[in-house]
N, C-alpha and C positions, 0 to 999 in steps of 0.2 A: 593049322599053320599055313601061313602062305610064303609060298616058294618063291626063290628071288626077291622077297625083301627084306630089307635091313636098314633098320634107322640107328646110329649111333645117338644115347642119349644122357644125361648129365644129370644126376638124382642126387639133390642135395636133402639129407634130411637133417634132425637135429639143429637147426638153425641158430638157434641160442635169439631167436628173433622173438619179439611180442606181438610182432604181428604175421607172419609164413611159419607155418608147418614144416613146412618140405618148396621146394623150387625143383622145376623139369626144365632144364631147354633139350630142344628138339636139333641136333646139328644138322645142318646141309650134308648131302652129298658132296665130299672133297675130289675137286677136279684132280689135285695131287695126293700124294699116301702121307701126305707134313700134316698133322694134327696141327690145329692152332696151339699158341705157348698161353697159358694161363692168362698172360698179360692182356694177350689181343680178346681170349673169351671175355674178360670180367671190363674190358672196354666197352664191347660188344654189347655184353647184357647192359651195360650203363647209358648205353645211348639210346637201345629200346627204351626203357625204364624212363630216361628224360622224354624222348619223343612222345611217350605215349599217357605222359599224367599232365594234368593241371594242379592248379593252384587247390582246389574241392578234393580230386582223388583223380581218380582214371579217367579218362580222357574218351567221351561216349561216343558211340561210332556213330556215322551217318544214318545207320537205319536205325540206330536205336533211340530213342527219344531222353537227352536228358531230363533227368529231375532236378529242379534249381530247391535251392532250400526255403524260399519261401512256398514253393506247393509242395513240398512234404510238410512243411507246417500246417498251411492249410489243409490240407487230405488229412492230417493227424487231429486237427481242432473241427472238421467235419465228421471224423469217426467216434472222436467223444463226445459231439453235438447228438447224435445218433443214436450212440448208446446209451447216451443220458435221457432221450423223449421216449426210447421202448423200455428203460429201467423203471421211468414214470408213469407209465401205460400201466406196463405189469402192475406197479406198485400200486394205482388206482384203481384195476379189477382186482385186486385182494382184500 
């Protein structure tokens, strides 16, 4: 355990959602001892949530390299281009 910290945090489980498990926010340290009021949290997480999706899904960070859907198409009709000449290899040394 480590001493002197404390994160207050928000564990949603049961969601009744088809797509979340469970939700965590993480709260700030409050300059004041006034909790936010439910309204200001569920604003909060809603302006994350827009800020940070696209029109596809989530919204890729700068270091991380988007994937556009046509190269996961590609990369997916290359992996069965692949598995289809070593199925045929096999299947001709038998």
């Amino acid at each position: 355990m480590v001493k002197g910290c404390e994160k207050r945090v928000v564990h949603l489980k049961n969601t009744d959602s088809e797509v979340f498990e469970q939700a965590f926010f993480v709260l700030k340290d409050a300059k004041t001892e006034k909790p936010p009021s439910r309204l200001e949290m569920v604003r909060e997480a809603n302006r994350i949530l827009n800020e940070n999706m696209t029109l596809e899904g989530i919204r890729c960070e700068p270091s991380e390299p988007c994937l556009h859907a046509w190269q996961a198409c590609l990369f997916f009709l290359l992996g069965v281009g692949v598995a289809g000449a070593l199925f045929a290899l096999v299947f001709c040394l038998i």
